[in-house]
C-alpha positions in Angstrom: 70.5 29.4 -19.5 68.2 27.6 -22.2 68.7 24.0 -22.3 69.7 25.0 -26.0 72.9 26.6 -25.2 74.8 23.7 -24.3 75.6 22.9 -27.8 78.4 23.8 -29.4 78.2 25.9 -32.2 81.8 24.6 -33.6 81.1 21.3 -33.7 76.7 21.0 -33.7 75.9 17.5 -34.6 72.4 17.7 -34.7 69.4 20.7 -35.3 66.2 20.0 -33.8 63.4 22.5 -35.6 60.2 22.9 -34.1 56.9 24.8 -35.4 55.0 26.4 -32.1 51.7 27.0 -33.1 49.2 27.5 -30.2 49.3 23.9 -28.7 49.9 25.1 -24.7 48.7 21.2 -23.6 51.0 19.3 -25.4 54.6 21.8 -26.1 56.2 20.9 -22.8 55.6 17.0 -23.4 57.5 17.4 -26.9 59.9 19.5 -25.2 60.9 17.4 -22.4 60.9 14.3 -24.9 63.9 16.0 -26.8 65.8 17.1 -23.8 67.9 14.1 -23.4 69.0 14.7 -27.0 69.6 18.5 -26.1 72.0 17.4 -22.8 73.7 14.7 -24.1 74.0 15.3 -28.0 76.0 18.3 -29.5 72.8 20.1 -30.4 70.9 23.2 -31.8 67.0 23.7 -30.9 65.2 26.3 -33.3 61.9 27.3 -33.1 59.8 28.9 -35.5 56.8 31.0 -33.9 54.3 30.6 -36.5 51.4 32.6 -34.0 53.4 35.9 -32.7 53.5 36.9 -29.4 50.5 38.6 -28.9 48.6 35.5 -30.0 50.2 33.3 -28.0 48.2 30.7 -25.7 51.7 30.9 -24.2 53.3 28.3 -25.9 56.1 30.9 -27.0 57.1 31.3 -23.5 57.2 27.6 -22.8 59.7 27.5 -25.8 61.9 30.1 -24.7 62.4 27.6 -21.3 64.7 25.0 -23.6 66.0 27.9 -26.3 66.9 31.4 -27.4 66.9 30.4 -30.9 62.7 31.7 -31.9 62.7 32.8 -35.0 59.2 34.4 -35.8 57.7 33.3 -39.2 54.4 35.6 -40.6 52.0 32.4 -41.3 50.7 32.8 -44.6 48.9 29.1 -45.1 52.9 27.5 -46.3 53.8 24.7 -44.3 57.3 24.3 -46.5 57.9 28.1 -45.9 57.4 28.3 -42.2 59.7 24.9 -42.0 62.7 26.6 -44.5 62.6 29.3 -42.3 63.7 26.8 -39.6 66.0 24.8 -41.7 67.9 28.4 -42.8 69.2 28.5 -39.2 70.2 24.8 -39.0 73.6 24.4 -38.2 73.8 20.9 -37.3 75.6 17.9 -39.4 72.0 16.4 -39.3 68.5 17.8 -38.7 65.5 17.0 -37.5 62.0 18.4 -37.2 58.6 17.6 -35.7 55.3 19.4 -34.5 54.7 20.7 -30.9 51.8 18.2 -30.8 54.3 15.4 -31.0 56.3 14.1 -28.2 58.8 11.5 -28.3 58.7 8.4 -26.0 62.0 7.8 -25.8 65.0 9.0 -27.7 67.7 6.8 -26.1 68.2 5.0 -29.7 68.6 8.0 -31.1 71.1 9.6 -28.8 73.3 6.6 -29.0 73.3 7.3 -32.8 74.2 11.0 -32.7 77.2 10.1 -30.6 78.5 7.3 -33.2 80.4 9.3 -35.2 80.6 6.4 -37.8 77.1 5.3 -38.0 76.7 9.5 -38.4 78.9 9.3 -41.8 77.6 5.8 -43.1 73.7 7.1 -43.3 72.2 9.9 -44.9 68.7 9.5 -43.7 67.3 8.2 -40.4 63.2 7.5 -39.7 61.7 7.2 -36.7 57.8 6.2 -36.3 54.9 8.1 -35.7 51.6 6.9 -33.7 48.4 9.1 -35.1 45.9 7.9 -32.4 42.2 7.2 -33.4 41.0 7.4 -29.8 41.9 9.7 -26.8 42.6 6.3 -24.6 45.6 5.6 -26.7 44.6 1.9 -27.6 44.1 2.5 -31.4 46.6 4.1 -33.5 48.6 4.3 -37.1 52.1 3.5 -37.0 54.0 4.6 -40.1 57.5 5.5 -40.5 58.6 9.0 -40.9 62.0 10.3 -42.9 62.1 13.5 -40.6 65.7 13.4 -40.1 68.6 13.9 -42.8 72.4 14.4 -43.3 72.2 18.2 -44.2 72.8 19.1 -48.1 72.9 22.5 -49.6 69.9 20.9 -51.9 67.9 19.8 -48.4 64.8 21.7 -48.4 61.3 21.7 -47.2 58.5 21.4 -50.6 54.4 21.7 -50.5 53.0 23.7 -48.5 50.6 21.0 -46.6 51.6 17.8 -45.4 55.2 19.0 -46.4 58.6 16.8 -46.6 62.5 17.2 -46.7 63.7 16.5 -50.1 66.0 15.3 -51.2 66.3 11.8 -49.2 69.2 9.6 -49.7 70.2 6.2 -49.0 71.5 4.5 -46.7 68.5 4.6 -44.3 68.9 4.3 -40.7 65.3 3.0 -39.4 64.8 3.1 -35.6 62.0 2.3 -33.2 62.2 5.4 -32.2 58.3 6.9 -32.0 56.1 10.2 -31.4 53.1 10.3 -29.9 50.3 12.3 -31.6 46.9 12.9 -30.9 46.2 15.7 -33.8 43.2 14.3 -35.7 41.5 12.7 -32.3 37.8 14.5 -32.3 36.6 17.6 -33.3 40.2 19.1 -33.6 41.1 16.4 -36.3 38.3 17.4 -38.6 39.1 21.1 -38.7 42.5 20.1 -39.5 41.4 17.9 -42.4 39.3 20.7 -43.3 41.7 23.4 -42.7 44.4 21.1 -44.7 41.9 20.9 -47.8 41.9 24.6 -48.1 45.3 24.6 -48.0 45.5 22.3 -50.8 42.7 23.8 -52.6 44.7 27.4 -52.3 48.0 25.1 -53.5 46.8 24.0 -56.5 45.5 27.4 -57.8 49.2 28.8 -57.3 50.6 25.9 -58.6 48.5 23.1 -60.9 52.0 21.3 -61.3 52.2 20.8 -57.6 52.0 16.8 -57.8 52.0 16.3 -54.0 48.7 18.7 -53.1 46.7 16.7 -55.8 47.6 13.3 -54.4 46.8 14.8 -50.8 43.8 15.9 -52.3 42.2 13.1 -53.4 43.5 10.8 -50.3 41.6 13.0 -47.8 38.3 13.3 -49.5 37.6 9.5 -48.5 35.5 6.8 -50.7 32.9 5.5 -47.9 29.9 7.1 -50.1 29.4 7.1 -54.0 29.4 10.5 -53.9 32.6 10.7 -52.3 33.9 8.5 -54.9 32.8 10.8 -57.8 34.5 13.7 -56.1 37.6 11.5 -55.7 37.1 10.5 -59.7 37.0 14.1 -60.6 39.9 15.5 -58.5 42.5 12.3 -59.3 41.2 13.4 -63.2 42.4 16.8 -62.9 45.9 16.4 -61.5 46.3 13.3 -64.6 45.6 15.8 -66.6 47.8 18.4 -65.4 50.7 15.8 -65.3 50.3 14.5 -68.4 51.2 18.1 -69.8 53.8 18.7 -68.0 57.1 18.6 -70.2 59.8 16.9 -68.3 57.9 15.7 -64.5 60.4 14.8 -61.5 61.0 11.6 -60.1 58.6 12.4 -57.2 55.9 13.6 -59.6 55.8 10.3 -61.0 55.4 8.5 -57.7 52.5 10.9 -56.7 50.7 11.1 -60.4 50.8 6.8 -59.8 49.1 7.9 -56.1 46.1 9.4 -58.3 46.0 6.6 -60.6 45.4 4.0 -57.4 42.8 6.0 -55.8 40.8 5.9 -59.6 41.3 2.2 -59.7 40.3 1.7 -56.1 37.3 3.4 -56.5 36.5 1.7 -59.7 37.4 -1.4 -57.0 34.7 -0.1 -54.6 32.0 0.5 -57.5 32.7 -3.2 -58.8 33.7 -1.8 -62.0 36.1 -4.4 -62.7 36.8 -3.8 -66.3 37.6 0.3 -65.6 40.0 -0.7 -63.7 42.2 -3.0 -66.6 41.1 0.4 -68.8 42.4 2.5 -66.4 45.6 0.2 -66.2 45.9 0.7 -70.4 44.8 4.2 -70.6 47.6 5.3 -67.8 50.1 2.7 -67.0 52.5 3.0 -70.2 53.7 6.6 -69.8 55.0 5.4 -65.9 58.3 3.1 -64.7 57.1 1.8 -61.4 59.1 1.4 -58.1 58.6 -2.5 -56.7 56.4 -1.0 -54.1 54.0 0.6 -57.1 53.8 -2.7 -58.7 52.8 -4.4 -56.1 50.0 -2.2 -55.6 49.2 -2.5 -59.4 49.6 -5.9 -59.0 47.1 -6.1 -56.0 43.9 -4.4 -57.8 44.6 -6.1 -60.8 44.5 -9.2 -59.4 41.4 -8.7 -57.5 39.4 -7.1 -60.8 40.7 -10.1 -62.8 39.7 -13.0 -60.2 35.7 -10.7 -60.1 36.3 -11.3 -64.2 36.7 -15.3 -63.6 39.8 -15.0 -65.1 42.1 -17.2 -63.3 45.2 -17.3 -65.6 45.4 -13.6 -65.6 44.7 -13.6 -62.0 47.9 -15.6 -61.2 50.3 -13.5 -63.5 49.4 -10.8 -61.7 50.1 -12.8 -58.2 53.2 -14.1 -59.6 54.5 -10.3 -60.3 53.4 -9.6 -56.9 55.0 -12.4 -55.0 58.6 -11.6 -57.4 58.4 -7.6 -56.6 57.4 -8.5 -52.8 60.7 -10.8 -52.3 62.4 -8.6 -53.9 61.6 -5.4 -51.2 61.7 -8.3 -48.5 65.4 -8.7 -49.3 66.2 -4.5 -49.7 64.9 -3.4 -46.7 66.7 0.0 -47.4 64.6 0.8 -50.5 61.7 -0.5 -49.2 61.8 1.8 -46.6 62.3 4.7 -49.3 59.7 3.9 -51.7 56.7 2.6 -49.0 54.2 5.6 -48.6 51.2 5.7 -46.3 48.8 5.4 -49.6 47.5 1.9 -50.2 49.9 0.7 -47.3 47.9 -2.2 -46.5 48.4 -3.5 -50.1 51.8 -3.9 -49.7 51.8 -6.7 -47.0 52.4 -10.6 -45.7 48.6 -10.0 -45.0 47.4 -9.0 -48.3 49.8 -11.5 -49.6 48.6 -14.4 -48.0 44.5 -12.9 -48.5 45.5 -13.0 -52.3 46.7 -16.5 -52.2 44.1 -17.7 -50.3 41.4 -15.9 -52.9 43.1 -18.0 -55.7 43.2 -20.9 -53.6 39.9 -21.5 -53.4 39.0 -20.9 -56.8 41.4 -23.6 -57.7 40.1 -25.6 -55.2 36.7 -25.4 -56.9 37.5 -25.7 -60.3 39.4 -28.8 -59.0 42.9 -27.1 -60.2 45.2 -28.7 -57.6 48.5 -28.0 -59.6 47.5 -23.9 -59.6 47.7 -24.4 -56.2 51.3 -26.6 -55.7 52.8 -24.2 -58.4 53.4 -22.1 -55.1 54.1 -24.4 -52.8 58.0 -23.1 -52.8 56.8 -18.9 -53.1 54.4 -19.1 -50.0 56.3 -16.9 -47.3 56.0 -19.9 -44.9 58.7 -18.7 -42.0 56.2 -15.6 -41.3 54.2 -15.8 -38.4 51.7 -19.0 -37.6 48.8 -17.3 -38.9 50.5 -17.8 -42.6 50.8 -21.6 -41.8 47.1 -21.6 -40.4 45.4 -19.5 -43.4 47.6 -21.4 -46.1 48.0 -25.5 -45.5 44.7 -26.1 -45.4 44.4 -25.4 -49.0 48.3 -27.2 -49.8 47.7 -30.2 -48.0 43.9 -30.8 -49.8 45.7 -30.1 -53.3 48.5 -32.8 -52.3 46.1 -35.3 -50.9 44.1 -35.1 -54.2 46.7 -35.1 -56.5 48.2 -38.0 -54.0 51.6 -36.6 -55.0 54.7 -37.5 -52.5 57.3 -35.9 -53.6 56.0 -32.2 -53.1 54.6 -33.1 -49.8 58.4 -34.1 -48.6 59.1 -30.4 -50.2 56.4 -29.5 -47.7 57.6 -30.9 -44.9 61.4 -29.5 -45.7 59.8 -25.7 -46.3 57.9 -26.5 -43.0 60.4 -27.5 -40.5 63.3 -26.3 -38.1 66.6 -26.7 -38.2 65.9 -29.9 -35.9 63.5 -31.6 -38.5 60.4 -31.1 -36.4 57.4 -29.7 -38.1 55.1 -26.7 -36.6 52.6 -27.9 -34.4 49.7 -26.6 -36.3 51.2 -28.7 -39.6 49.7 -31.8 -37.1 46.3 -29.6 -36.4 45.5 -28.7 -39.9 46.0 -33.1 -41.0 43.7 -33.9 -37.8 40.9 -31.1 -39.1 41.9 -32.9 -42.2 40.7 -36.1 -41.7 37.3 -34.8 -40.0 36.1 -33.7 -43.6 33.5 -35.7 -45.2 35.3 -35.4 -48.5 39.0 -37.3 -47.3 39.4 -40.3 -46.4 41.4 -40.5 -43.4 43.8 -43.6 -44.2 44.3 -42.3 -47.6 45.9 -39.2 -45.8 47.9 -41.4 -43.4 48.9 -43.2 -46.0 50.3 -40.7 -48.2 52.3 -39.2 -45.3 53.1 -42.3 -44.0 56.0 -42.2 -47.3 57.4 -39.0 -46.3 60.7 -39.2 -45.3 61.3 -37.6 -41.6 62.0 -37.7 -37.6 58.9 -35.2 -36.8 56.7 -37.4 -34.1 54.3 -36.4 -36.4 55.3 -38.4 -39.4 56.7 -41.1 -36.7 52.5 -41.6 -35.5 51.1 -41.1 -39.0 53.4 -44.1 -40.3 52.4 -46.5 -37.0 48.8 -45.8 -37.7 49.5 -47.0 -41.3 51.3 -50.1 -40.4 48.5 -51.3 -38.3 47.6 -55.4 -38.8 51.8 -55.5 -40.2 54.8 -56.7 -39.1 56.3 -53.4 -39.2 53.9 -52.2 -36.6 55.9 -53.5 -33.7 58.6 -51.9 -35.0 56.8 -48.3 -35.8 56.1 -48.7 -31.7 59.4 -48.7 -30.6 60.6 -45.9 -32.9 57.7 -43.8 -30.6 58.8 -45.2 -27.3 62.4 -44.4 -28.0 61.9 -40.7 -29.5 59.3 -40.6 -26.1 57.0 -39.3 -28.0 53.9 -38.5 -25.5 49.9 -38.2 -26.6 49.7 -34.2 -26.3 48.2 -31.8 -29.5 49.1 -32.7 -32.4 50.5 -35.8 -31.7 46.7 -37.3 -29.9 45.9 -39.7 -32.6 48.8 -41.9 -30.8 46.7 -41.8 -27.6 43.7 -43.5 -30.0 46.1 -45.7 -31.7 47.6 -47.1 -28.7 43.9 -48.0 -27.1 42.8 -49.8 -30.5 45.4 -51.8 -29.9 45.3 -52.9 -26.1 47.8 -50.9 -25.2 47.8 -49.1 -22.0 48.3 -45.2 -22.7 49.6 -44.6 -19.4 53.6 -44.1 -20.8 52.4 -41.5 -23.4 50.3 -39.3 -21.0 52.1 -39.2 -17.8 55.0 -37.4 -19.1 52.5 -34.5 -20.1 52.2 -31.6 -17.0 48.5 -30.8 -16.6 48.1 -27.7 -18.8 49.0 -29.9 -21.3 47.2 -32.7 -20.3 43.9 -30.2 -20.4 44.4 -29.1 -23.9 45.0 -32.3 -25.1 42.0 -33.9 -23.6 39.8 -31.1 -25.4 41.5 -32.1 -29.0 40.7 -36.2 -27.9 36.9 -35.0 -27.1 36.9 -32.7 -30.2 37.8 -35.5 -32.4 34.4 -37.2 -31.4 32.0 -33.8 -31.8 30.3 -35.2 -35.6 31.0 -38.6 -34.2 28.7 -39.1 -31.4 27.1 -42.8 -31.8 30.7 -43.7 -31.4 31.2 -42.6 -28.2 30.0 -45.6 -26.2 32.3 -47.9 -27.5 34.9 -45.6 -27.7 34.7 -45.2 -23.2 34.2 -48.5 -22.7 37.5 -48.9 -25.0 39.6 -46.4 -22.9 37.8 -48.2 -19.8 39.0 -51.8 -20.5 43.0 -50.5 -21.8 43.8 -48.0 -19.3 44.6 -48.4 -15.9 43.0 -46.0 -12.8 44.4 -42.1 -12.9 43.0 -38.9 -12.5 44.0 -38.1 -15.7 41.8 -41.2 -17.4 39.1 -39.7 -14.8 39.3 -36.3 -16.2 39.0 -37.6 -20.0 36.1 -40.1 -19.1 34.3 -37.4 -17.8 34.7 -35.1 -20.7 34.0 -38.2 -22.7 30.9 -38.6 -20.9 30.1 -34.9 -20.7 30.3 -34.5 -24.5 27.8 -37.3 -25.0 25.1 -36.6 -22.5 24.8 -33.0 -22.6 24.1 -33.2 -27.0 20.7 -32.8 -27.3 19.9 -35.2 -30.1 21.7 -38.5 -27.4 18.6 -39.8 -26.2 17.3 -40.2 -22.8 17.3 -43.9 -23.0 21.1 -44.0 -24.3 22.5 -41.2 -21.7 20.9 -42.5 -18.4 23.2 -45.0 -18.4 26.2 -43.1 -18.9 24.7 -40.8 -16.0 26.5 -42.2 -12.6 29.7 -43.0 -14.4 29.6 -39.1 -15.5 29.5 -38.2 -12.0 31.7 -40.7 -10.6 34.4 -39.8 -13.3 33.9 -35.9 -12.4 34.3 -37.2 -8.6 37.4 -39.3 -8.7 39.3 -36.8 -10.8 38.5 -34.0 -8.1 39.1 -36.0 -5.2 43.1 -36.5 -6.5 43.1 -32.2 -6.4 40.9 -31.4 -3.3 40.7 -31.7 0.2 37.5 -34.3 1.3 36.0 -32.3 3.8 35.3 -29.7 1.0 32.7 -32.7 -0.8 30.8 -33.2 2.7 27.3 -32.3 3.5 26.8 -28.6 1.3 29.9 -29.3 -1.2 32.5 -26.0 -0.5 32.1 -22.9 -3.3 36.1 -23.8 -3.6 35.6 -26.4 -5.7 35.0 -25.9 -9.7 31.1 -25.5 -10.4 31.4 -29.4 -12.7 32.5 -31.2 -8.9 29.5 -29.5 -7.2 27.4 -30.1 -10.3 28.4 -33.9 -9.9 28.4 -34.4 -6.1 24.5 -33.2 -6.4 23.9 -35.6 -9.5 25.2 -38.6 -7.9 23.4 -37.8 -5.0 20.2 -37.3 -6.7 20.5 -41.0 -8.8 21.1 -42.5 -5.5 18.0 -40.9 -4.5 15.8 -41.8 -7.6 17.0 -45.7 -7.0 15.7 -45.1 -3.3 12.2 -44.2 -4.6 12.7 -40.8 -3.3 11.7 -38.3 -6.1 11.1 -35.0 -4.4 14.9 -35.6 -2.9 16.0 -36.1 -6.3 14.4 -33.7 -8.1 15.7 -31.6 -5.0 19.4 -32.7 -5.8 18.6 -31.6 -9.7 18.1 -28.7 -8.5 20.9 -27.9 -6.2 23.3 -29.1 -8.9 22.3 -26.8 -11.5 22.4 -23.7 -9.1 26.2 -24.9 -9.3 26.5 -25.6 -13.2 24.6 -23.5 -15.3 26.2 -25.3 -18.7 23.9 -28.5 -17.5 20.8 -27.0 -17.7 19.2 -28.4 -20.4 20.2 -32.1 -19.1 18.8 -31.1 -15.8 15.5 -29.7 -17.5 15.4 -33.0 -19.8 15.9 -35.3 -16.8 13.2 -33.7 -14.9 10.4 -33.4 -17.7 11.5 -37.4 -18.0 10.2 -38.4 -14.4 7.0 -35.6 -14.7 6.2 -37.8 -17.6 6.5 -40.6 -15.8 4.4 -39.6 -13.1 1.6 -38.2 -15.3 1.9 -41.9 -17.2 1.6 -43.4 -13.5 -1.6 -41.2 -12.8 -2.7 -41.6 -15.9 -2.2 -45.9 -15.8 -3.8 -45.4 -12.5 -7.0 -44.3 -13.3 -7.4 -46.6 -15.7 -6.7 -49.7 -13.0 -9.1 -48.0 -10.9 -11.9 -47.8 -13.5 -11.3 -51.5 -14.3 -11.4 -52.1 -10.5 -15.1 -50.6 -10.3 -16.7 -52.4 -13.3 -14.8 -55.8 -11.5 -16.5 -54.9 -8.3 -19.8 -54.5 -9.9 -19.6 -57.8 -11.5 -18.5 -59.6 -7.9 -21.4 -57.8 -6.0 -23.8 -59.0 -8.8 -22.1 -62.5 -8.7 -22.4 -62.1 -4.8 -26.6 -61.2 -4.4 -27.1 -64.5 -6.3 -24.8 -66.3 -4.2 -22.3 -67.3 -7.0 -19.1 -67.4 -5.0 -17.4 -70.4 -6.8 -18.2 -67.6 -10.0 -16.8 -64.8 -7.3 -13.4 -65.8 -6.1 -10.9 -65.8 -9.4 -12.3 -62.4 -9.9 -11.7 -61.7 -6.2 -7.6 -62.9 -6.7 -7.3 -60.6 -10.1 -9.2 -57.8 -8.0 -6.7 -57.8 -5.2 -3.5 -58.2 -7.6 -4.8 -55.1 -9.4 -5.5 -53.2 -6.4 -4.0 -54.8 -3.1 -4.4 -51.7 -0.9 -8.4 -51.4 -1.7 -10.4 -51.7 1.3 -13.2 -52.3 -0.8 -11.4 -55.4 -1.8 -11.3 -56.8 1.7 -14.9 -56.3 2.1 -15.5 -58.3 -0.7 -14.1 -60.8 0.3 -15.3 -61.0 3.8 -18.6 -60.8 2.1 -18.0 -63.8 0.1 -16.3 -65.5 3.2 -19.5 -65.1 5.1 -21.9 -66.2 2.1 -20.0 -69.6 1.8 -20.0 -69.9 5.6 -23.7 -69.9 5.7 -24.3 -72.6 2.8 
């Protein structure tokens, strides 16, 4: 018996119609995907053989497995008609269809919904999503939603016959996560469907001009990448305008999809930088059509971008404004959302395209030095979406409060910003410290403005201690840390610097922190210094003289240190001396995590390739004091095998002593050519027995060149000449 048969045809709940076409790879996988649904849900499968048996790949006889219900269809290029066919025999309370190329994933969501009898009677409409993969791995796809399943109607029916869809849909909407896999358009295979569907639609459009659907189908699949492509799509979008615009009363759905042609004319005009077409287009077409929320935000979209290519910035922000209102506005009905989102110009409709939009006229009003263009939507920005809002976003907010120095919408801010707590986002803390890095703020300006906000967030707590600095009310700003605990880690790291300007030792603050912590925060400290590098110096010997021994002062020494000496524009003369403290830092810190025997004789491949790096170093500068070059250079060498990233130090620190020892040759030679025109002048002196003349330029002979034995000769010669007088 076919899995089919176990429904009941008394009480069916649900009708599950299927195409087969010749698609023998992937038929079982859809049918197995549906079998839950088939066992466990009152149900009806019907297939529609759209090949015929003797054309088979055998597909038909894979269907027959799961039902007796094949009805064959004589194909004749009609998607709709093939799927009425199907929808004729439906006797379900609801129906569903797909492709034999599909297969579900799972359908446990939506058996638990066709055995609620009550969620069955409050919706009319249910979606479930579809995955078109772009690659045969599976790791890029399209995910829209699909309104493949209805509460049957005597008006449900299937209409154009390409790229077809169940009218009429109703609210309420029951969206589920629910998805099909399908791999149709992947390769060669998706190309002759795109070019088999254009055929289609071509053939469509000659039976029926009026057919609103084919045209917008049409024109979406001829693409825009070249300009000829966007004449074709000119042309095409034309003709079904022009076919709508005579057309004496046009259906709801006509409307949407004549709007569909308008956008792809306007996005091309987009593409061709035509930016006045596009408001031409918008006067020429845009009257004769009410739009859904969803069509205005599109509208709104390429209006917006055409007006801010114009320079005109008022303009530009009416038509954000209508987008932010119509946006909100499907935000809070997710149901109709859901009914008027299509796949065309999807992308338009988003938090992403919302926030690129702001952003666009953020910086315009950030050069044109128009702060309060910017604050006007401090309260619409969709702040509780994801981080990446926050991140793309309060850069812009917080440099138009800081120059317009205004308070009070900064405390609106910081009560858009943070959680039911009062504590702000973390990256509200790392978009102030990127802040004050800027050439063009001043960094106690900024502290001081937030320094008057009202609020608990450690944040504000630091920013108003770093403003009461040299005041009474700095004791007091102290405590308020100490008693929230408030410890040094990201964002709250300018309270590490604060405390060491001060004497204090930052030991409380940091140990709380566990070490992954304690490593990102040391790489925000270091960061802080990367434009400020002549600082650095005083900035170690700071941390040095306030902060008792750890590994954890080790570790940020080093990186310190690291930071300073590895720049190529710190100069030799100011990093050698940072040099053995580098490697002792890098040496202490490791010795707290690893076993000694691991740094003896050939330091152990276990430890990180910075601890090799530094055992090497130090030993090489111990060498180097010892006179012993060749075992320094040798330990220079050794260490960078360890550490690539010190390469260039190593190479700099080498080329240093080869230039010393050419200098040395070179200083050499010289002294020796002195020497000989010196020992001329004795010799001379010498044959004329002048050795009273002889002996200071002996003693200046022998300092320039003790080891010469023609020094000592010299002056056993003169020694023997005095002797005989």
């Amino acid at each position: 018996m076919a899995v089919q048969d176990r429904y009941r045809a008394q009480n069916c709940v649900l009708t599950i119609s299927l195409l087969v076409s010749n698609n023998l790879k992937t038929i079982r996988k859809c049918l197995e995907s549906i079998k839950p649904l088939l066992q466990q849900v009152p149900s009806q499968l019907v297939a529609v053989d759209t090949i015929g048996s003797a054309q088979s790949d055998g597909s038909l006889a894979v269907a027959r497995e799961y039902t007796d219900e094949i009805i064959h269809f004589d194909w004749c290029n009609d998607f709709a008609a093939a799927r009425n066919t199907g929808l004729k025999a439906a006797r379900g309370e609801w129906f569903l269809f797909l492709d034999d190329d599909e297969w579900f994933d799972d359908v446990s969501e939506l058996v638990t919904f066709f055995n609620d009898s009550q969620a069955r009677q409050k919706y009319r409409t249910l979606s479930y999503l579809k995955r078109d993969y772009l690659d045969l791995a599976g790791r890029h796809f399209q995910e829209n939603a699909q309104m493949r399943c209805v509460r049957l109607t005597p008006q449900t029916s299937f209409h154009s016959r390409v790229h077809e869809g169940l009218e009429p849909l109703h609210l309420p909407l029951k969206e589920t996560k629910a998805f099909v896999h399908h791999y149709g358009y992947v390769g060669g295979r998706g190309k002759k469907k795109v070019a088999r569907n254009e055929q289609l639609l071509e053939a469509g459009l000659k039976t029926d001009p009026q057919d609103f659907h084919l045209w917008a189908q049409l024109v979406a699949g001829i693409g825009r990448s070249t300009a000829t492509d966007r004449k074709m799509v000119k042309q095409k979008a034309r003709a079904g305008l022009n076919n709508f615009l005579a057309t004496d009363t046009p259906r709801y759905d006509d409307y949407r999809n004549a709007f569909t042609l308008v956008g792809y004319l306007m996005s091309t005009a987009l593409l061709d930088e035509k930016w006045t077409e596009i408001l031409q287009l918008q006067a020429e077409f845009l009257p004769k059509f009410t739009l859904t929320q969803y069509e205005a935000c599109i509208l709104d979209a390429m209006l917006f971008q055409a007006h801010q290519k114009l320079k005109q910035p008022n303009k530009a922000q009416t038509c954000l404004d209508d987008y932010l209102l119509k946006y909100a506005w499907l935000q809070a009905h997710q149901q109709e959302y859901s009914m008027q989102q299509s796949f065309y110009f999807k992308t338009l409709v988003s938090v992403t395209n919302e926030v690129g939009m702001l952003r666009a006229l953020f910086a315009e009003a950030l050069k044109d030095q128009n702060y309060q263009r910017i604050l006007h939507y401090l309260e619409l920005i969709p702040w509780a979406e994801d981080a990446g809002v926050k991140q793309q976003l309060l850069p812009f907010v917080l440099r138009a409060l800081y120059f317009e120095e205004n308070s009070h919408a900064l405390q609106q801010l910081l009560g858009l910003l943070q959680n039911a707590a009062g504590k702000l986002p973390v990256i509200f803390g790392k978009t102030v410290s990127e802040l004050k890095q800027q050439d063009d703020i001043e960094d106690t300006k900024l502290t001081q403005l937030l320094a008057r906000t009202e609020s608990k967030d450690p944040y504000i707590l630091v920013q108003r201690a770093l403003a009461a600095q040299g005041s009474l009310a700095f004791t007091q700003r102290l405590k308020d840390l100490r008693k929230q605990k408030v410890t040094c880690e990201v964002p709250y790291e300018e309270f590490f610097w604060l405390l060491c300007a001060n004497g204090i030792d930052p030991d409380f603050a940091v140990a709380p922190l566990n070490q992954d912590v304690w490593v990102l925060t040391v790489a925000s400290l270091v960061g802080k210094y990367a434009t400020q590098k002549d600082e650095l110096p005083a900035v170690i010997t700071q941390i040095e003289n306030v902060w008792q021994d750890t590994s954890r002062k080790e570790l940020l020494l080093a990186s310190l240190r690291r930071s300073y000496i590895y720049r190529e524009d710190t100069l030799l003369s100011e990093l050698l001396p940072q040099l053995r403290p580098y490697a002792q830092n890098i040496l202490h810190y490791a010795q707290a995590l690893y076993l000694p025997e691991l740094f003896a004789g050939e330091p152990s491949r276990l430890l990180p390739g910075e601890v090799r790096f530094g055992v090497y170093l130090e030993r090489a500068l111990g060498e180097r004091d010892a006179g012993n070059l060749d075992l320094y250079f040798a330990n220079l060498r050794w260490g960078l095998d360890c550490y690539e990233a010190a390469k260039k130090l190593v190479e700099r620190l080498l080329k240093e002593y080869e230039g010393q020892q050419v200098e040395q040759q070179q200083v050499n030679a010289e002294l020796l050519r002195l020497g000989n025109q010196v020992k001329a002048q004795i010799l001379e002196l010498l044959k004329n027995r002048q050795t009273a003349q002889a002996r200071p330029l002996l003693a200046e002979l022998q300092e320039l060149l003790p080891q010469d034995e023609n020094v000592q000769q010299l002056q056993a010669l003169c020694q023997a000449i005095e002797a005989q007088a």
